[in-house]
mmJSON file of the N, C-alpha and C atoms, coordinates in Angstrom:
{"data_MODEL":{"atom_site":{
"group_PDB":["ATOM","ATOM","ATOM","ATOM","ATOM","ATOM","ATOM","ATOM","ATOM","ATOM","ATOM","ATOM","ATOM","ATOM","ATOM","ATOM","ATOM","ATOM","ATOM","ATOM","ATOM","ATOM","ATOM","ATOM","ATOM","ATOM","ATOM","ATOM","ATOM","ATOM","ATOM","ATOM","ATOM","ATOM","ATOM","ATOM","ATOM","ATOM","ATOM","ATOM","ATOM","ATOM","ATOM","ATOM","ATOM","ATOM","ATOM","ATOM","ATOM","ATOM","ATOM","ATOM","ATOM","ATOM","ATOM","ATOM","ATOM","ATOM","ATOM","ATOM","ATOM","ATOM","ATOM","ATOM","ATOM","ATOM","ATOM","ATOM","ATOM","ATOM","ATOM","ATOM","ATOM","ATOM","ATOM","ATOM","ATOM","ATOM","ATOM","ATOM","ATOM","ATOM","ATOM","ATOM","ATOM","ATOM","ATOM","ATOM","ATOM","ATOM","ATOM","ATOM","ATOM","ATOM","ATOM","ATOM","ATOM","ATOM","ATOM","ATOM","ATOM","ATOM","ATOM","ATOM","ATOM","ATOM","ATOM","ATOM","ATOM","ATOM","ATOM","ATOM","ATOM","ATOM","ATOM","ATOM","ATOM","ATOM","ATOM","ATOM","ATOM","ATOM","ATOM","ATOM","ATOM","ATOM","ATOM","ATOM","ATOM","ATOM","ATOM","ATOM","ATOM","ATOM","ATOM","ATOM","ATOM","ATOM","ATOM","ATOM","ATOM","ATOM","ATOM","ATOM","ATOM","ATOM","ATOM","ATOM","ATOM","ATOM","ATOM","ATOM","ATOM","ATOM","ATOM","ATOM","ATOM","ATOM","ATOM","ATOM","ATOM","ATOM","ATOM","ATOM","ATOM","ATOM","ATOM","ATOM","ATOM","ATOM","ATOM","ATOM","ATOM","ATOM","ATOM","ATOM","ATOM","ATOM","ATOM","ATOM","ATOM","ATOM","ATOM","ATOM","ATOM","ATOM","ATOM","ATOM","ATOM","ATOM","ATOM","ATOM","ATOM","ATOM","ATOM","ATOM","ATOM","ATOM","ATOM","ATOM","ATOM","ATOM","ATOM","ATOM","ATOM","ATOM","ATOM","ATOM","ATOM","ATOM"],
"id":[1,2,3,4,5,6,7,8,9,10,11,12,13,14,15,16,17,18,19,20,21,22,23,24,25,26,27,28,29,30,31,32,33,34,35,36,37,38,39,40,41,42,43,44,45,46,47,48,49,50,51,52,53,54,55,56,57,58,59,60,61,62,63,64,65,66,67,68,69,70,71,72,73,74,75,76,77,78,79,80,81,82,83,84,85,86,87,88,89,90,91,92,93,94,95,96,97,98,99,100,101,102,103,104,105,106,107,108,109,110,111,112,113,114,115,116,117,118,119,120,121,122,123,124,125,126,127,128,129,130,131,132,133,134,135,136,137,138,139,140,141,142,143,144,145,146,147,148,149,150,151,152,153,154,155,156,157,158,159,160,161,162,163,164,165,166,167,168,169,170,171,172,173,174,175,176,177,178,179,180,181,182,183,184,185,186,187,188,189,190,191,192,193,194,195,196,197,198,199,200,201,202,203,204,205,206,207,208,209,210],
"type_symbol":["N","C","C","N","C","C","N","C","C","N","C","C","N","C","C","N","C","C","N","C","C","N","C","C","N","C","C","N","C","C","N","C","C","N","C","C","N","C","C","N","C","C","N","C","C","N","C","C","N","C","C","N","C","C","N","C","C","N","C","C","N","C","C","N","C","C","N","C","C","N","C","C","N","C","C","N","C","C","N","C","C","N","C","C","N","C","C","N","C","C","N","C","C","N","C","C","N","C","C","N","C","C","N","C","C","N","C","C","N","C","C","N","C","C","N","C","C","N","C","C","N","C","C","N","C","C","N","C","C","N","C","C","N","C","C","N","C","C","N","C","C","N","C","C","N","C","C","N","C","C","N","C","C","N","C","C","N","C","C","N","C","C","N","C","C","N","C","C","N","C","C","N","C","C","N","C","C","N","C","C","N","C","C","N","C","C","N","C","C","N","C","C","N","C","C","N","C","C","N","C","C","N","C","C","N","C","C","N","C","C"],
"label_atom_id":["N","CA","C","N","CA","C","N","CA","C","N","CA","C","N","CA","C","N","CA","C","N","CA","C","N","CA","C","N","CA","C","N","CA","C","N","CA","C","N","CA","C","N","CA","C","N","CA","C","N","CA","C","N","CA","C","N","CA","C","N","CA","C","N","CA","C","N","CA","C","N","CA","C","N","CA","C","N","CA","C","N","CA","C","N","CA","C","N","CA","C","N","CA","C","N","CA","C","N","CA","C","N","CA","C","N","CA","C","N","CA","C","N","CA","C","N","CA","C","N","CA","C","N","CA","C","N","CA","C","N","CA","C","N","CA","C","N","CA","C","N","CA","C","N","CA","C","N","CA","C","N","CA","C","N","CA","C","N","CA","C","N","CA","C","N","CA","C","N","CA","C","N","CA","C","N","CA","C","N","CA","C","N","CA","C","N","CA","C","N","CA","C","N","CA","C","N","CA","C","N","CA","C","N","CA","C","N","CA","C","N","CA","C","N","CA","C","N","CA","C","N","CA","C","N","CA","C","N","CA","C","N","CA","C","N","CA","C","N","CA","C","N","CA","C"],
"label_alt_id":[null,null,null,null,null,null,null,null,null,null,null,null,null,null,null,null,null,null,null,null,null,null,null,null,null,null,null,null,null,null,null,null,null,null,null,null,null,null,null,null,null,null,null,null,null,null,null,null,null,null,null,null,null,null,null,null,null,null,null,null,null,null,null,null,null,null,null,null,null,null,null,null,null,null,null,null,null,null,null,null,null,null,null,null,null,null,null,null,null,null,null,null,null,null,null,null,null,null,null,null,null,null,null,null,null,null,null,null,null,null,null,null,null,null,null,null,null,null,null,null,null,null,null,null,null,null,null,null,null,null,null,null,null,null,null,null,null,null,null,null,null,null,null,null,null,null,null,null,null,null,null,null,null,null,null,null,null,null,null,null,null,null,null,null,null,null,null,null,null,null,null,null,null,null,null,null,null,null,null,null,null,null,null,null,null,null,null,null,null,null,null,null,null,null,null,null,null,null,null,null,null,null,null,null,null,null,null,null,null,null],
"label_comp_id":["UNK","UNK","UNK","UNK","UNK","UNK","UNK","UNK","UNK","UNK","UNK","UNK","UNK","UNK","UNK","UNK","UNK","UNK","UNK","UNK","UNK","UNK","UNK","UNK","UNK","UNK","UNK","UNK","UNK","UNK","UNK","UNK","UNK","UNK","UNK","UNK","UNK","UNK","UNK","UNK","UNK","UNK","UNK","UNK","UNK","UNK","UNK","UNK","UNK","UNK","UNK","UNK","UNK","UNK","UNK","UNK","UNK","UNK","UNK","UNK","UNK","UNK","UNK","UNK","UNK","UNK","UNK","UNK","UNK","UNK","UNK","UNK","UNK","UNK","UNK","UNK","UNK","UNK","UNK","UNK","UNK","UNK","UNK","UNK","UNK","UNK","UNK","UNK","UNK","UNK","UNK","UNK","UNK","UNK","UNK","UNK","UNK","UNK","UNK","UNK","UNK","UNK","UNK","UNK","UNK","UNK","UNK","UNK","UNK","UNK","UNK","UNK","UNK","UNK","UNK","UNK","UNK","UNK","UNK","UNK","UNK","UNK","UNK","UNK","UNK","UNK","UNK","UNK","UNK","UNK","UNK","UNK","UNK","UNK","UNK","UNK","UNK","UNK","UNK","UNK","UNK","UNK","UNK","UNK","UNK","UNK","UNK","UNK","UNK","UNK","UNK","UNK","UNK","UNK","UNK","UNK","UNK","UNK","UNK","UNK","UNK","UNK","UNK","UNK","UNK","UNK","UNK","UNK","UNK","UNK","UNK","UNK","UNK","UNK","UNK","UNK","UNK","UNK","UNK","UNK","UNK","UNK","UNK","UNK","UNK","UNK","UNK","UNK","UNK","UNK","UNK","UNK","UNK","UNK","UNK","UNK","UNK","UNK","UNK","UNK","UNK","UNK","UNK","UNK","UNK","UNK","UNK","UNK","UNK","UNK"],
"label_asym_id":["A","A","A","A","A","A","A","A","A","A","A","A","A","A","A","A","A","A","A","A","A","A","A","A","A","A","A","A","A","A","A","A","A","A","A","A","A","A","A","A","A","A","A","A","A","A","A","A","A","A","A","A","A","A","A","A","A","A","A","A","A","A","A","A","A","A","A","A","A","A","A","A","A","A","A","A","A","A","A","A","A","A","A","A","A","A","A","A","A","A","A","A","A","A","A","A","A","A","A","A","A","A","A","A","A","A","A","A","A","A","A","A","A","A","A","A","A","A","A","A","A","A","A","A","A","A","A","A","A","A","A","A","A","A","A","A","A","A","A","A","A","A","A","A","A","A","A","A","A","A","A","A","A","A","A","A","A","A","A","A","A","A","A","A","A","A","A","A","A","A","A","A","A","A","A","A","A","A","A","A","A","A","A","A","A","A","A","A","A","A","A","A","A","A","A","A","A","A","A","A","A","A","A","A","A","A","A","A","A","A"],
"label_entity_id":["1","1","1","1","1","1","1","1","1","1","1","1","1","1","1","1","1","1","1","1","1","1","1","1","1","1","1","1","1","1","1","1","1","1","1","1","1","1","1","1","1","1","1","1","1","1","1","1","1","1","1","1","1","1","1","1","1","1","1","1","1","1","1","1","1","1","1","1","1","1","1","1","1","1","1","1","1","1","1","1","1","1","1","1","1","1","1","1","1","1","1","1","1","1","1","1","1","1","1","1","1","1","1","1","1","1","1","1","1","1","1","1","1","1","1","1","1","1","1","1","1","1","1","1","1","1","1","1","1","1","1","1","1","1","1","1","1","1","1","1","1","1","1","1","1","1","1","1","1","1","1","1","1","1","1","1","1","1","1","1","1","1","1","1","1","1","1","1","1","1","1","1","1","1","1","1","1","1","1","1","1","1","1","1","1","1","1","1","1","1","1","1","1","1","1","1","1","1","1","1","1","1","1","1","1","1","1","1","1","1"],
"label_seq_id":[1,1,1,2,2,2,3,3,3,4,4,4,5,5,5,6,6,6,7,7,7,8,8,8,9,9,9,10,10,10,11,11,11,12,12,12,13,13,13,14,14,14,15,15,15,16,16,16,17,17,17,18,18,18,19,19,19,20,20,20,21,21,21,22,22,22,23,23,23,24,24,24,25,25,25,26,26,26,27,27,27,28,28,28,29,29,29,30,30,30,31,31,31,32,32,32,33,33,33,34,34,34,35,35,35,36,36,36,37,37,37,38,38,38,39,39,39,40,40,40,41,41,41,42,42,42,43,43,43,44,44,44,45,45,45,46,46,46,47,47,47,48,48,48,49,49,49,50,50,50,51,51,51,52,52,52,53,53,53,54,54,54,55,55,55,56,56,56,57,57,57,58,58,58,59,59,59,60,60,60,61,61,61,62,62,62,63,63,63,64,64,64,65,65,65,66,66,66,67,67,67,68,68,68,69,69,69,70,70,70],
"pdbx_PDB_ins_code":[null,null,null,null,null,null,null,null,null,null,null,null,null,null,null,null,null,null,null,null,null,null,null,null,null,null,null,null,null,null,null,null,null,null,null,null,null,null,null,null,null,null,null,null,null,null,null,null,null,null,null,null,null,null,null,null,null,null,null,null,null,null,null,null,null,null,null,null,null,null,null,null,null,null,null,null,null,null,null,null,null,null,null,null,null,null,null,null,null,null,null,null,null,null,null,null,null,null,null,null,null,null,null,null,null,null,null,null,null,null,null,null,null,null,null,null,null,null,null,null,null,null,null,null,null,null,null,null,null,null,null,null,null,null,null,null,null,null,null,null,null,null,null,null,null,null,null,null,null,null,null,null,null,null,null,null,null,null,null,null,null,null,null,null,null,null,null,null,null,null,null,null,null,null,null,null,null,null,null,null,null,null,null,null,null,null,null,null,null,null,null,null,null,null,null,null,null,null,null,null,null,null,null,null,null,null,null,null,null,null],
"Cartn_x":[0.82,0.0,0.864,2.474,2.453,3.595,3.247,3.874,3.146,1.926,0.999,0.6,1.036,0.95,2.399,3.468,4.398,4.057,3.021,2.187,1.95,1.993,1.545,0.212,0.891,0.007,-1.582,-1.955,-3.097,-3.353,-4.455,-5.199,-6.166,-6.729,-7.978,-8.672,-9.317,-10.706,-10.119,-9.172,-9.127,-9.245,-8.306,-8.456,-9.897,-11.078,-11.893,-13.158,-12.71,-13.39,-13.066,-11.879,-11.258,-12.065,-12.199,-12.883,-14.501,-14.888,-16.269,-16.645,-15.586,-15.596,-15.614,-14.839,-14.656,-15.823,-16.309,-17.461,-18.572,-18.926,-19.844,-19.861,-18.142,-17.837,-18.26,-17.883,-17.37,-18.561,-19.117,-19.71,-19.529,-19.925,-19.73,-18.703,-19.173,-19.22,-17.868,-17.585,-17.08,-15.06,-15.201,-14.044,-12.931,-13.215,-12.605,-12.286,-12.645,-12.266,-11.143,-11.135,-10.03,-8.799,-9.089,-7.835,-7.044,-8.043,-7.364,-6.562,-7.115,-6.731,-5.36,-5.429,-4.252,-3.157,-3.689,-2.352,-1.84,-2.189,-1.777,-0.711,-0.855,-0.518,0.985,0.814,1.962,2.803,2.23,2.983,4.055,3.268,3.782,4.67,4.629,5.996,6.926,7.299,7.87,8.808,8.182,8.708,9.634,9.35,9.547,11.134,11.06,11.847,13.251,12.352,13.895,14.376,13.504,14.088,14.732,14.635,15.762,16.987,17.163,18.284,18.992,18.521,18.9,19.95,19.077,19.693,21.24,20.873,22.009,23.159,22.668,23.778,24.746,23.667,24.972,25.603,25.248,26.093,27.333,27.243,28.254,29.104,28.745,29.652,30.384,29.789,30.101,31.01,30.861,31.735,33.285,33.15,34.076,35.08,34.206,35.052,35.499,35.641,36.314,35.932,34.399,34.146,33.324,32.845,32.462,30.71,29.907,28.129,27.684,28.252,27.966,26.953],
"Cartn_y":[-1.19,0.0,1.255,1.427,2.291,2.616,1.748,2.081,3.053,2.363,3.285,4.703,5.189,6.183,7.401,6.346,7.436,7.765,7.507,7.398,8.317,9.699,11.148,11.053,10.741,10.878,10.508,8.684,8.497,7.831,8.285,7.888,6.734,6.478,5.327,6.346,7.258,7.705,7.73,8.107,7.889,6.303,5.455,4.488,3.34,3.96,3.971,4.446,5.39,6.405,5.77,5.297,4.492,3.433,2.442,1.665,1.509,2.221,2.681,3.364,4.081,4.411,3.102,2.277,1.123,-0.167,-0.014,-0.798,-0.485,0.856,1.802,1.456,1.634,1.402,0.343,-0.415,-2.122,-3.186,-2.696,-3.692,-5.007,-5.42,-6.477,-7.883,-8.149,-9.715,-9.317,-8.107,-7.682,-7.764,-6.913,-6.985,-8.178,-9.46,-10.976,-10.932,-10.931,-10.965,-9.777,-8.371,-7.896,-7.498,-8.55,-8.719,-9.709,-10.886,-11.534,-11.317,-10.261,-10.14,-9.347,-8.311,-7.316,-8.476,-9.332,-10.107,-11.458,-11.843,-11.83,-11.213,-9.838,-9.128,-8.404,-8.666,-8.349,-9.693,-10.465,-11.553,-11.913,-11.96,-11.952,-10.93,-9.692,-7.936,-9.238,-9.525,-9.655,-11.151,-11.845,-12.613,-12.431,-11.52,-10.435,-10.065,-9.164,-9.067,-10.016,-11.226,-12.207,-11.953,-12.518,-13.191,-12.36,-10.64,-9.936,-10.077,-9.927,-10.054,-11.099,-12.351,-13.719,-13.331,-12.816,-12.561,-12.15,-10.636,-9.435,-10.858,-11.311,-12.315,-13.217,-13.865,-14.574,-13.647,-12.527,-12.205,-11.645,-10.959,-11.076,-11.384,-12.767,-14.49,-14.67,-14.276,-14.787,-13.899,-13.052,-11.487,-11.539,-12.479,-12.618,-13.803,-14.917,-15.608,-15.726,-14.349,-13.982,-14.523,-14.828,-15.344,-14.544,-14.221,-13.186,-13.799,-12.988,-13.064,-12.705,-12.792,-12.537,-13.438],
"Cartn_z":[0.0,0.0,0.0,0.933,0.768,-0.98,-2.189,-3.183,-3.704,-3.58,-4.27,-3.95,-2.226,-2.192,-2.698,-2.891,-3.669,-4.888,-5.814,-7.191,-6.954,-6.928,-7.119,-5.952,-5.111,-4.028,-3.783,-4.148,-4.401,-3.029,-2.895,-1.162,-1.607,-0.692,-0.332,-1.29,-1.04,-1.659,-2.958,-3.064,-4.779,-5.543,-4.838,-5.382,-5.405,-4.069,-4.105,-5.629,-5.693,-6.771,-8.469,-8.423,-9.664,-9.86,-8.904,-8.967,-9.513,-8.339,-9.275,-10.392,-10.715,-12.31,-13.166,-12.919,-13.585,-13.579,-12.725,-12.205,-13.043,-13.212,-13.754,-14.984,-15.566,-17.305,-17.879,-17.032,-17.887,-17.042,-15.995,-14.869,-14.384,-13.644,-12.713,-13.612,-14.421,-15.607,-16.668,-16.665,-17.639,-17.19,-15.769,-15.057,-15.044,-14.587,-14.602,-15.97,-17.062,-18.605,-18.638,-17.86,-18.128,-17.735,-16.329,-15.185,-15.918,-16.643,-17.309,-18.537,-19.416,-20.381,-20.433,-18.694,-18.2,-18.238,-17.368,-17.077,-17.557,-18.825,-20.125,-20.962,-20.818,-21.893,-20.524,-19.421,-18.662,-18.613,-18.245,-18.564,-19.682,-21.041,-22.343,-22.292,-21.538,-21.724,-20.843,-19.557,-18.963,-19.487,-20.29,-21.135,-22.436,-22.677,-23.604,-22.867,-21.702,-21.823,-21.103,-20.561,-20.184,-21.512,-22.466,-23.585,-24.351,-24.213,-24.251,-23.332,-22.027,-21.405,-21.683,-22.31,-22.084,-23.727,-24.494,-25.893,-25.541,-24.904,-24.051,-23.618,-22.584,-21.994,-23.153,-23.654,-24.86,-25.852,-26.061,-27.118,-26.195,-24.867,-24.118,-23.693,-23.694,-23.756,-24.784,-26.128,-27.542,-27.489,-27.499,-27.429,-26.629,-25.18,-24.452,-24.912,-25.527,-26.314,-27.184,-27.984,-29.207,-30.81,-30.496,-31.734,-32.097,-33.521,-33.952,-34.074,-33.901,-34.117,-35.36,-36.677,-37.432,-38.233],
"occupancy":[1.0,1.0,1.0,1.0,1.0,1.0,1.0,1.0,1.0,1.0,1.0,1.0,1.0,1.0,1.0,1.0,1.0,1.0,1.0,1.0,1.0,1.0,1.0,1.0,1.0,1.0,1.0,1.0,1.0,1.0,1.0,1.0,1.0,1.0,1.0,1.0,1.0,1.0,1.0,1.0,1.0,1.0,1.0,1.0,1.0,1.0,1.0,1.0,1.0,1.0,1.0,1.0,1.0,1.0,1.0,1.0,1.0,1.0,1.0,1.0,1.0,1.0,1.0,1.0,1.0,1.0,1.0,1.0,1.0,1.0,1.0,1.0,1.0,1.0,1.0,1.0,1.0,1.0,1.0,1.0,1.0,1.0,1.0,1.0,1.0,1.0,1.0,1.0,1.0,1.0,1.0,1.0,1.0,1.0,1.0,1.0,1.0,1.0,1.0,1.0,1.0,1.0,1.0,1.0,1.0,1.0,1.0,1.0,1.0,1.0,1.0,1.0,1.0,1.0,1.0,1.0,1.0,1.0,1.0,1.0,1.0,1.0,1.0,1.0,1.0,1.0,1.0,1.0,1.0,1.0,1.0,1.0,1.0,1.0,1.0,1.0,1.0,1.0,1.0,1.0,1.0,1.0,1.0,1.0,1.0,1.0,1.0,1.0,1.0,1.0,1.0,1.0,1.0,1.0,1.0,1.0,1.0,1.0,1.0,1.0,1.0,1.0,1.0,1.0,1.0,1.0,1.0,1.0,1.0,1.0,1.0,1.0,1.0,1.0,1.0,1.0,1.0,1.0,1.0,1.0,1.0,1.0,1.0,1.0,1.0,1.0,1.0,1.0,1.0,1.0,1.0,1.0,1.0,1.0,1.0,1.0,1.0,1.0,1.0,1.0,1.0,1.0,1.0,1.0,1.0,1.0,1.0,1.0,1.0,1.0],
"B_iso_or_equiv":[0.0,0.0,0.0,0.0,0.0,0.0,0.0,0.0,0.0,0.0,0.0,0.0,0.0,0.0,0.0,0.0,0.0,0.0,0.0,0.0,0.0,0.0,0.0,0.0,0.0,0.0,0.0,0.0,0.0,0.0,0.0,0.0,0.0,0.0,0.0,0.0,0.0,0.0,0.0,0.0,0.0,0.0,0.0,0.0,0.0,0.0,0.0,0.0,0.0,0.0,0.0,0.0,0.0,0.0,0.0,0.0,0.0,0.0,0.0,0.0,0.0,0.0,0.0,0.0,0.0,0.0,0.0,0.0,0.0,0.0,0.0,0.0,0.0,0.0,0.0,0.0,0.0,0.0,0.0,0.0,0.0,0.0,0.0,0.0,0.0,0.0,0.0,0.0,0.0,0.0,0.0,0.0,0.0,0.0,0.0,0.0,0.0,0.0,0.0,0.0,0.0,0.0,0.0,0.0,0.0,0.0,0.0,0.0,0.0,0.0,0.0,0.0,0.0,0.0,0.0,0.0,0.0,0.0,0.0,0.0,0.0,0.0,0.0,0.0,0.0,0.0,0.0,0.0,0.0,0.0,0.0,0.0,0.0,0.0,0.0,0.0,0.0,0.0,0.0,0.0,0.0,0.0,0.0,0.0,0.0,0.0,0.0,0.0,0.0,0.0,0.0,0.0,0.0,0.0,0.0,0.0,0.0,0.0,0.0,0.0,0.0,0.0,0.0,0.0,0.0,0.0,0.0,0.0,0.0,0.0,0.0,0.0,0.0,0.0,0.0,0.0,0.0,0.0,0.0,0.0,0.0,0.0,0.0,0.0,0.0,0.0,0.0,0.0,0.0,0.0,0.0,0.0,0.0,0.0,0.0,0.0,0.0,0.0,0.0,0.0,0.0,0.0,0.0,0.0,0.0,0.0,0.0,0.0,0.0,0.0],
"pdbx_formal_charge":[null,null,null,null,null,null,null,null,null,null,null,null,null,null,null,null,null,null,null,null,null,null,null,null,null,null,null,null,null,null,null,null,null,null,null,null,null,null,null,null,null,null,null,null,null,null,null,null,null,null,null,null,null,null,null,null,null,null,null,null,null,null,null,null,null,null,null,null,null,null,null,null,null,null,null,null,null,null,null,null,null,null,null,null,null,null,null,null,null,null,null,null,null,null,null,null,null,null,null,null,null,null,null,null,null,null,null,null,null,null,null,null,null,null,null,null,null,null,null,null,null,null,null,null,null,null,null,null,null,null,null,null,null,null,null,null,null,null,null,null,null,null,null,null,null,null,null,null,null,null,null,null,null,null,null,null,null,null,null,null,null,null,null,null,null,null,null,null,null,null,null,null,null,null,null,null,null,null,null,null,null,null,null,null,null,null,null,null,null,null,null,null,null,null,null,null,null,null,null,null,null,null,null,null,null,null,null,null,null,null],
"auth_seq_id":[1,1,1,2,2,2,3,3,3,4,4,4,5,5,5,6,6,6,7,7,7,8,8,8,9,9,9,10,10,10,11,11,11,12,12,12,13,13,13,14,14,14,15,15,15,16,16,16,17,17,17,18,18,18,19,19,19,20,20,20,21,21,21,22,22,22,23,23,23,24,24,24,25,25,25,26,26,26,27,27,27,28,28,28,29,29,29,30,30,30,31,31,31,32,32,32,33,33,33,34,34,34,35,35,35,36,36,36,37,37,37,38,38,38,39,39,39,40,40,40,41,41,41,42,42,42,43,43,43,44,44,44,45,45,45,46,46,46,47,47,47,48,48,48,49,49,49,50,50,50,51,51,51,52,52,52,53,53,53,54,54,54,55,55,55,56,56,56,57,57,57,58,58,58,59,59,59,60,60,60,61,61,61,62,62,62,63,63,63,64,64,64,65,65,65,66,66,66,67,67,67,68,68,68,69,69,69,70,70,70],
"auth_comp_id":["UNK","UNK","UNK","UNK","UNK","UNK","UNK","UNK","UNK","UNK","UNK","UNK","UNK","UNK","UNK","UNK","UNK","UNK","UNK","UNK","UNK","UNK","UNK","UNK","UNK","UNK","UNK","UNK","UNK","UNK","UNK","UNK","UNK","UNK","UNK","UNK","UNK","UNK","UNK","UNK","UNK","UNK","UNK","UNK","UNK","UNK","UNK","UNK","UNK","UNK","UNK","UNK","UNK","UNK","UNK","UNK","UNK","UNK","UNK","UNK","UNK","UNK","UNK","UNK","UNK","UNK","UNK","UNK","UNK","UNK","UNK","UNK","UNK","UNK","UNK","UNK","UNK","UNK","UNK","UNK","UNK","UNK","UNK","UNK","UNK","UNK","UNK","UNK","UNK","UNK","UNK","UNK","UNK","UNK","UNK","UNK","UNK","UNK","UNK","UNK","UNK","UNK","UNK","UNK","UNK","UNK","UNK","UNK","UNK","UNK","UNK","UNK","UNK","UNK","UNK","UNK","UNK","UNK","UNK","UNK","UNK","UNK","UNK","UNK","UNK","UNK","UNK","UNK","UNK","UNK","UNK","UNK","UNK","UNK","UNK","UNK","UNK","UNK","UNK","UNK","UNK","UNK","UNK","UNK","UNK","UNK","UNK","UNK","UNK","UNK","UNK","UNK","UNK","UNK","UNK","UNK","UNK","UNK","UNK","UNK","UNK","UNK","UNK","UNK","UNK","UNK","UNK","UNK","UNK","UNK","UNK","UNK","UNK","UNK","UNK","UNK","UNK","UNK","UNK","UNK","UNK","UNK","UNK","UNK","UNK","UNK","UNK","UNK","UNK","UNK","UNK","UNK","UNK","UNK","UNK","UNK","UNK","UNK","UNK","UNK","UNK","UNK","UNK","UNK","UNK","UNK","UNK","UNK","UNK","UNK"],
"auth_asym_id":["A","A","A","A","A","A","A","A","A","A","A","A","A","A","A","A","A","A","A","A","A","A","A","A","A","A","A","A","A","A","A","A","A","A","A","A","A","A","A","A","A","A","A","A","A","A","A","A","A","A","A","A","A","A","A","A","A","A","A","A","A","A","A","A","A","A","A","A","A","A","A","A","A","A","A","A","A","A","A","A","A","A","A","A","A","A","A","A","A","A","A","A","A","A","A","A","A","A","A","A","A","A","A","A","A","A","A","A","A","A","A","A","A","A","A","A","A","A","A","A","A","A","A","A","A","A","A","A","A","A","A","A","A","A","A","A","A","A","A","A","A","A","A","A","A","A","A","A","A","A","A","A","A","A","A","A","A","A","A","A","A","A","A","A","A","A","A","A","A","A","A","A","A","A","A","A","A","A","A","A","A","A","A","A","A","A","A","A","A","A","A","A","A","A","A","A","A","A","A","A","A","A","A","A","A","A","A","A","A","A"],
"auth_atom_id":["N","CA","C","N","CA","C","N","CA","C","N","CA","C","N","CA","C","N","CA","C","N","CA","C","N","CA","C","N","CA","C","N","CA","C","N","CA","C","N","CA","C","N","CA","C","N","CA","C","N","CA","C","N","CA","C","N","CA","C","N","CA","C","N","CA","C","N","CA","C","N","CA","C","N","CA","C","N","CA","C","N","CA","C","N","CA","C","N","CA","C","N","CA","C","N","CA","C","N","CA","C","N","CA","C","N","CA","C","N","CA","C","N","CA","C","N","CA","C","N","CA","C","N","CA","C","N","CA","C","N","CA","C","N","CA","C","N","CA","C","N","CA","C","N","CA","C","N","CA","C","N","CA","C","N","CA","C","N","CA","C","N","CA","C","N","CA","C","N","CA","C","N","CA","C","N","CA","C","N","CA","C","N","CA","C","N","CA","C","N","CA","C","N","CA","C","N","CA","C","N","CA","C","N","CA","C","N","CA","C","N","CA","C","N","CA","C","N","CA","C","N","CA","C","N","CA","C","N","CA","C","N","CA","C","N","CA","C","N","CA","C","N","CA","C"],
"pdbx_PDB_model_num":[1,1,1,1,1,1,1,1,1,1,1,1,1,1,1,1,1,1,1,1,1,1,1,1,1,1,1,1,1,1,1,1,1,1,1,1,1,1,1,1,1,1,1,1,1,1,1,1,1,1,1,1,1,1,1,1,1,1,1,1,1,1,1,1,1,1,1,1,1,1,1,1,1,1,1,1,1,1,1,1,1,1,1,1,1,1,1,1,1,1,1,1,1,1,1,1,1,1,1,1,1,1,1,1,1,1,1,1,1,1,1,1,1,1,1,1,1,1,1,1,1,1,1,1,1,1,1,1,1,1,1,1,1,1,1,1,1,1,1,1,1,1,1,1,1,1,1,1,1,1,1,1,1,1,1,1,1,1,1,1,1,1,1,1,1,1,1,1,1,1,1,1,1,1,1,1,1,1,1,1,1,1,1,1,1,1,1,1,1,1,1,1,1,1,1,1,1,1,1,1,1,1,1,1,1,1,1,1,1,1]
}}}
């Protein structure tokens, strides 16, 4: 809780107020389809980017063992 309050300073009533905006938008049935669909699509970034670092790492290696990546 308190990350969210270093976020430009968001309190309970706000994150209160978010909510019911969202509730309002999308309603009750709609929400579960897009927690899922959020975290999906975070998932897939964060995969994303091992599979960058992992890239980063071997060419590092390749690099250290003097063979060329061409």
């Amino acid at each position: 809780m308190n990350s969210l309050l270093l976020i430009g300073g968001i309190g309970l009533q706000e994150i209160l107020l978010i909510t019911f905006v969202v509730l309002l938008l999308f309603g009750g049935k709609k929400i579960p389809e897009l927690m899922k669909g959020m975290g999906k699509g975070i998932r897939s970034f964060k995969d994303g980017l091992n599979d960058m670092e992992k890239g980063l790492e071997d060419s590092d290696t390749t690099e250290a063992d003097g063979t060329e990546t061409h």
